[in-house]
N, C-alpha and C positions, 0 to 999 in steps of 0.2 A: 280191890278196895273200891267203892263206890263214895264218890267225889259229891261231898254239899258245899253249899255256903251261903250265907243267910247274905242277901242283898238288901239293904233297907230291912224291909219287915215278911220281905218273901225269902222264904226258902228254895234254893234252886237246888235240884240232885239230878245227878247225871245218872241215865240208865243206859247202860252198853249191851246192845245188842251183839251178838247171839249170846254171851254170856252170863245171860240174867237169871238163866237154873243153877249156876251156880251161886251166886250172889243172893239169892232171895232170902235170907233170914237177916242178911247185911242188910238190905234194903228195908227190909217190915221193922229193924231195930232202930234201925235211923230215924225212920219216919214215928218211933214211938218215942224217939228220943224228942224229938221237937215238938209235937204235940205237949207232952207233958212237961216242957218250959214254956209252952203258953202260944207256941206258934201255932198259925191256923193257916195262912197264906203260903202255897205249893207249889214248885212246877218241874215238872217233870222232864228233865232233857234227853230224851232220846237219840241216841246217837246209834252209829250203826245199824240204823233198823232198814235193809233192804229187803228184810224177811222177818216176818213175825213166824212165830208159833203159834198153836193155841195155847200151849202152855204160857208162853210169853203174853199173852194178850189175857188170860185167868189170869198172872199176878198182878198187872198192871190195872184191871177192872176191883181186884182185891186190894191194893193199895188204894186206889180212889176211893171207894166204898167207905174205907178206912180213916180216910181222912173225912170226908163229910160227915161219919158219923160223930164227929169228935166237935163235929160245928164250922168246917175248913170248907176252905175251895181249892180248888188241884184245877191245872192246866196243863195242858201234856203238848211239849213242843217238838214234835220232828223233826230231822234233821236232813230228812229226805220229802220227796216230791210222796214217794211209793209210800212213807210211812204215816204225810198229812191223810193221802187218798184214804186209807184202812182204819185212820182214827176220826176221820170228820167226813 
């Protein structure tokens, strides 16, 4: 199960690495669920990511995408040194 909860006016989800192939339709649901009650404000908690995939790094550029196109902003927070280095 993949963990939100709206802090203030931001939405925080937690994204668990390595097992985010499995969770990816969890994850694209969630985020359409909050969209469509009006949220716009995102951030992405990545947790375990000592290793991306490309896979993992396609849904994660797909969920951003996602979210902007709906008028949002998305921030993606790491949890590691290795997963700031691969996304900033």
């Amino acid at each position: 199960m993949i963990k939100s909860a709206l802090e203030e006016d931001i939405v925080v989800i937690e994204v668990v690495l390595p097992s985010l192939h499995q969770k990816i339709d969890e994850l694209r649901e969630k985020v359409r669920e909050y969209i469509s009650e009006g949220h716009r404000k995102f951030v992405l908690h990545i947790l375990g990511g000592n290793r991306f995939t490309s896979f993992d790094i396609g849904v994660l550029i797909s969920v951003y995408a996602n979210i902007k196109k709906a008028g949002g902003d998305v921030a993606m927070w790491p949890s590691s040194g290795r997963s700031y280095n691969l996304l900033y």
